[in-house]
C-alpha positions, 0 to 999 in steps of 0.5 A, spaced: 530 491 940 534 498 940 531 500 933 524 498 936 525 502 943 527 509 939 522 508 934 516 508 940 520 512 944 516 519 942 509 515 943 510 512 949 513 520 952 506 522 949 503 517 952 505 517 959 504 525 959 496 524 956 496 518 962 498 524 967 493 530 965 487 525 965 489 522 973 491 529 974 483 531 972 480 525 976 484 528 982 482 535 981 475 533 979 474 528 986 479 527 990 474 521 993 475 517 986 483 518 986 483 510 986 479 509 981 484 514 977 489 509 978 486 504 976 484 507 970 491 508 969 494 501 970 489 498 966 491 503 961 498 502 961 497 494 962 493 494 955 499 500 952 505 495 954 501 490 951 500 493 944 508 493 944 509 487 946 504 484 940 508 490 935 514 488 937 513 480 936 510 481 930 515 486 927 521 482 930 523 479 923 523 487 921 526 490 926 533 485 927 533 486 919 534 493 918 539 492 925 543 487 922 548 488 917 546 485 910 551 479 909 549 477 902 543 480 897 540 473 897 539 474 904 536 481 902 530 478 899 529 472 903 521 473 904 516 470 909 510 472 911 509 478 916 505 483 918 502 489 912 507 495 914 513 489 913 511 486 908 510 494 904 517 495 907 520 488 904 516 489 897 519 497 897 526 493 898 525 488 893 523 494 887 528 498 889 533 491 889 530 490 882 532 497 879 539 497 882 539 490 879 537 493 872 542 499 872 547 495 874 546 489 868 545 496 863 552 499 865 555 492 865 553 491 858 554 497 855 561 496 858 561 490 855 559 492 848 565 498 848 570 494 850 568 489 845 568 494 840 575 497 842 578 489 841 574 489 833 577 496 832 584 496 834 584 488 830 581 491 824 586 497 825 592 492 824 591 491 817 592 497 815 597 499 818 601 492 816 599 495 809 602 501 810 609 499 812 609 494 806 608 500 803 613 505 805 618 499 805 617 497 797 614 505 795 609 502 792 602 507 790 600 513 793 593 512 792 593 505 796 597 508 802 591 514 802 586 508 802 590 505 808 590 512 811 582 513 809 581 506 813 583 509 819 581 514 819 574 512 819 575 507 824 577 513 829 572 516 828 567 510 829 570 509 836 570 517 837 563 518 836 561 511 839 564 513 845 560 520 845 554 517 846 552 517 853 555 524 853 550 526 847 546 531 851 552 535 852 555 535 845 547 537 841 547 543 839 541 545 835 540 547 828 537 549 822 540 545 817 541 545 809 540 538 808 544 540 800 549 543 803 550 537 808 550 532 803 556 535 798 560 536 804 559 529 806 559 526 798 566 531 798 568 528 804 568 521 802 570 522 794 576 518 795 572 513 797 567 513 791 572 514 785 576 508 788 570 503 789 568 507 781 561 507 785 558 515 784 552 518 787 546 520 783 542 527 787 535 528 787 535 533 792 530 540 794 535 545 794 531 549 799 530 544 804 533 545 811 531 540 818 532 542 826 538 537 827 546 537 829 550 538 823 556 534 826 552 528 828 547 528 822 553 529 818 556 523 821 550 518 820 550 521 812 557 518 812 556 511 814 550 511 810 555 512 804 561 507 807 555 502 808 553 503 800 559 503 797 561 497 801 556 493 798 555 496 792 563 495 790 562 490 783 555 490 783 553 497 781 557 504 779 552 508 782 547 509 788 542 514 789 541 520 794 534 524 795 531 530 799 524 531 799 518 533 802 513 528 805 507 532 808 510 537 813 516 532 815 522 532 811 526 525 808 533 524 806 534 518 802 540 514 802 540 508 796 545 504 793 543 497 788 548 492 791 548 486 794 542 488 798 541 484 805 537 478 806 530 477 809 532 474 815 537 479 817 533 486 816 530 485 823 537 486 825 541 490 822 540 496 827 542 491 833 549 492 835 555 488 833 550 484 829 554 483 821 549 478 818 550 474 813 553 480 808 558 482 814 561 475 814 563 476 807 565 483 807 572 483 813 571 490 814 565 490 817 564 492 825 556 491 825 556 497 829 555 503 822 547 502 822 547 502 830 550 508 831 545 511 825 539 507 829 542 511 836 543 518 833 537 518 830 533 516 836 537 521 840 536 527 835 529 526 834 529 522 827 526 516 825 531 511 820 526 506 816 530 500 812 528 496 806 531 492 802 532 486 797 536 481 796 540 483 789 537 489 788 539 494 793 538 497 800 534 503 801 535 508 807 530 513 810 531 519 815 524 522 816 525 528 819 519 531 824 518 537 820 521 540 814 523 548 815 524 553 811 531 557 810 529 562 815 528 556 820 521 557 820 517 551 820 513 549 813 505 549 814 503 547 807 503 540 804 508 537 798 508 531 794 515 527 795 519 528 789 
């Protein structure tokens, strides 16, 4: 009732000053007609007090609603037929219900989903930390305990760039990148890993071809892409395939390998997070999170990353740039055939 009396407070002051000016006119105009002027100004009054008893009944249910405290949400969206100006109130109350919902559902998953990556990393990290003090016990290879320490590192840099994600906006920065240069540093980067799995990359790269994107993040998806070949290559092909090339006015760096190849009924889901498939069972390295991470950068870069594989054939990754740049970092306007 409070909210009702200081929601009509305003109307019902103008009213009873318009209601005094008009008796005033009529006394003014003809003193004689003084009582038809306070007739006129009780039949006024009567109709005014009963539009307020009509609006307050009919919008009772609305106003005790916005007057009480909400003792539970399945209260909040409890609905009834009302009047058009509560009914848009409860409408405007339920989207706004069902967006809280969905952002909280969004939070709650991605927090979800980092919690259950932390669990699956520190357990993979277990391993190669049990190794390497078996190792420093029995002084066994050097090369295996560098292997051990190249595992972690790559795992903590997984996690790292995994937990930058919702802050990416902020660690961008734009450039024109040198895509033969980015990938020998990234091919440098991960020699160790090449020599021991006896896998080695093959280049078919247009030296002149430069890209708008972030070194370090294009970096990091170039890097997965190579762990990811070499992991599925090991014992079924020496060598993978890494090309550069124009295509129109875009840009494309291609990551192949001729490994175990994925099966059709897992490629619709590679880039789902945690999703390992039936090669990720077989291989106990696997997180599910490498091409996940690749499919999320790109998108966030502006980059589109296509997959098409075969099973027993191989696996072929594609990053397709929006548009080639020159190596002054003007956009290309001319047209090339792929190499």
């Amino acid at each position: 009732m409070k909210l009702f009396l200081r929601e009509h407070l305003p109307l019902t002051v103008v009213y009873t000053l318009q209601l005094l000016f008009t008796v005033l006119i009529f006394w003014l105009a003809d003193r004689r007609n003084l009582p038809l002027a306070l007739y006129t100004a009780l039949l006024s009054t009567a109709l005014y007090i009963g539009y307020l008893l009509y609006r307050y009944i009919t919008h009772r249910s609305l106003y005790q609603r916005l007057s009480q405290p909400l003792l539970s949400l399945e209260e909040f969206m409890g609905h009834t037929q009302q009047p058009p100006l509560a009914e848009a109130v409860q409408r405007l109350f339920e989207e706004q219900f069902r967006q809280y919902q969905h952002i909280i559902h969004t939070y709650e998953d991605k927090q979800r989903q980092h919690l259950t990556f932390v669990h699956q990393w520190v357990h993979q990290m277990k391993t190669p930390v049990s190794v390497l003090h078996l190792m420093l016990q029995e002084q066994e290879d050097v090369d295996e305990l560098r292997a051990e320490v190249d595992r972690i590192e790559r795992g903590l840099q997984m996690i790292l760039y995994t937990s930058r994600l919702d802050t990416f906006a902020q660690d961008l920065q734009a450039e024109p990148v040198h895509i033969e240069a980015l990938v020998k540093q990234a091919v440098s980067e991960y020699k160790r890993l090449l020599i021991r799995n006896r896998v080695y990359p093959q280049f078919t790269i247009d030296s002149s071809l430069h890209v708008a994107s972030d070194q370090k993040w294009l970096a990091f998806v170039l890097g997965q892409l190579i762990t990811n070949a070499v992991r599925y290559s090991a014992g079924c092909s020496n060598h993978l395939q890494i090309s550069a090339f124009r295509d129109g006015r875009r840009a494309v760096l291609e990551v192949q390998d001729f490994g175990i190849g994925i099966p059709q009924k897992d490629i619709r889901r590679v880039f789902d997070s945690y999703f390992t498939g039936e090669n990720g069972r077989r291989y106990g390295e696997s997180t599910g999170m490498g091409l996940y991470l690749v499919k999320q950068i790109c998108e966030k870069l502006g980059h589109r990353v296509q997959l098409t594989s075969q099973e027993g054939s191989g696996t072929r990754v594609q990053i397709m740039f929006h548009e080639a740049l020159t190596s002054e970092g003007t956009a290309l306007h001319n047209s090339s055939q792929p190499t």
